[in-house]
N, C-alpha and C positions, 0 to 999 in steps of 0.2 A: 736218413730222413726219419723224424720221429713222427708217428700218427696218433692222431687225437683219439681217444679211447672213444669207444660207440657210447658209452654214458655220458660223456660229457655234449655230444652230439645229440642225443635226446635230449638232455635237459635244457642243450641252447634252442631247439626247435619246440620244447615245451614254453621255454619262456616267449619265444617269438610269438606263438600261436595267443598267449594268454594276454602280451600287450598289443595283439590286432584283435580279440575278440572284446577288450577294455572298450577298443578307440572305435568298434563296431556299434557298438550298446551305448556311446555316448552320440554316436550319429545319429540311428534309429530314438532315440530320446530327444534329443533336437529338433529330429523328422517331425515326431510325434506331437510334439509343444507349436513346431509350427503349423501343424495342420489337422488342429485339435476343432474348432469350430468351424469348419467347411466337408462338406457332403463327398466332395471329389476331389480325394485325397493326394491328389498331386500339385509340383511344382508351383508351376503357372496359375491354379487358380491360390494357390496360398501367397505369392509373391501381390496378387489382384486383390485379395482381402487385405492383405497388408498395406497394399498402399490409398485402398477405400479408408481403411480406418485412420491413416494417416492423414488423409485429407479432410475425414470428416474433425480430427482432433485441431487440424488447423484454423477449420471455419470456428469450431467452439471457442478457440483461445482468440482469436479474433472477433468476436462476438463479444468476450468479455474483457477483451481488451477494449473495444468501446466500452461498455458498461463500467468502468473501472472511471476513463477520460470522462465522461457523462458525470458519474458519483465526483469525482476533481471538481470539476469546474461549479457543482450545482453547491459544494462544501465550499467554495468558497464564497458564497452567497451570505453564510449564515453567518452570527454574530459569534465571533471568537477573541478579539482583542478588548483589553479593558485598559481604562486611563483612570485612576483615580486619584484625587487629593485631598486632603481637607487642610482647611488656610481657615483665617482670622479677618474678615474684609475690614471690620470697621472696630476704631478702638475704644470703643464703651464697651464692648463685651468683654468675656473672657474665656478663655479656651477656643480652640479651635474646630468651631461648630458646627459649622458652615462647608462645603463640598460640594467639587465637582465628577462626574461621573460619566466616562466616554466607553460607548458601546458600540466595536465595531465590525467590520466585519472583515474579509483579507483584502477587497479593492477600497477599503477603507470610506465605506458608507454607514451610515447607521445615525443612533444620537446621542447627544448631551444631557445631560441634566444636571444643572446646578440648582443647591439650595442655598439660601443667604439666609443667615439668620442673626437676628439685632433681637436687640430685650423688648421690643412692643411686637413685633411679630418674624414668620418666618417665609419666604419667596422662594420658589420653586418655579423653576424657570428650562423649558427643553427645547432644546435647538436639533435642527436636523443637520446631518454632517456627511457633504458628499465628497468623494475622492481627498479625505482626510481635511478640507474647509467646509466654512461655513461659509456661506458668499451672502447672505441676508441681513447677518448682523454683523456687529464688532464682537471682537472678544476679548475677555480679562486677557491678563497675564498665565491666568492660572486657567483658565480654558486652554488654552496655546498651550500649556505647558501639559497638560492631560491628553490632548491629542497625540502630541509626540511623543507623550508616554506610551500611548494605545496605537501607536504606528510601529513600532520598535519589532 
């Protein structure tokens, strides 16, 4: 029966000691990290801060997760679609001079404005435009078609 020389027996019990004094120092550093801001430095009150701050991080993200739905809904309020064209209505002039111009918003409210313009003068003309109609007036072809440009 062959026996294991007494040095090699040291150096296994050398190495043994040195990867449990590693995974000792990684413990205690852990310890440490977790119970780095609390008074009473044990388990139970670290697990208790932990899950304080856990909860308080949840009402935060909740909080601004409203504040987020809030900002949504009040942006869609504001004017972000645009319809524009410019046409020729009437054929004494020339170029197309003349335009309409839709300002909307995303439930698709807001207004029109068309100019016409002919060689004695120019009209300017603003309609208000709820949920992407006008219900008050008729409209050109070219208003219809500005809308549906600025709904798109």
């Amino acid at each position: 029966m062959s026996m294991i020389p007494i040095n090699y027996l040291y150096g296994g019990f050398a190495l043994w000691l040195l990867i449990i004094t590693i995974l000792l120092i990684k413990t205690l550093l852990h310890y440490s990290r977790l119970t780095a801001n609390i008074s009473k430095k044990d388990l139970i009150s670290s697990l208790n801060h932990l899950i304080s701050i856990s909860e308080r991080n949840s009402k935060d993200i909740e909080i601004q997760s409203d504040k987020l739905n809030k900002e949504i809904n009040e942006n869609k309020k504001h004017l972000q679609k645009l319809g524009f064209k410019r046409y020729n209505p009437f054929t004494d002039t020339g170029g197309d001079q003349s335009f309409t111009a839709a300002f909307l918003n995303d439930l698709g409210d807001g207004i029109m404005i068309s100019s016409l313009h002919s060689r004695e003068n120019t009209r300017l003309y603003a309609k208000k435009v709820d949920g992407g109609k006008v219900n008050t007036q008729t409209l050109s072809s070219e208003e219809q078609e500005v809308i549906k440009q600025a709904l798109k």
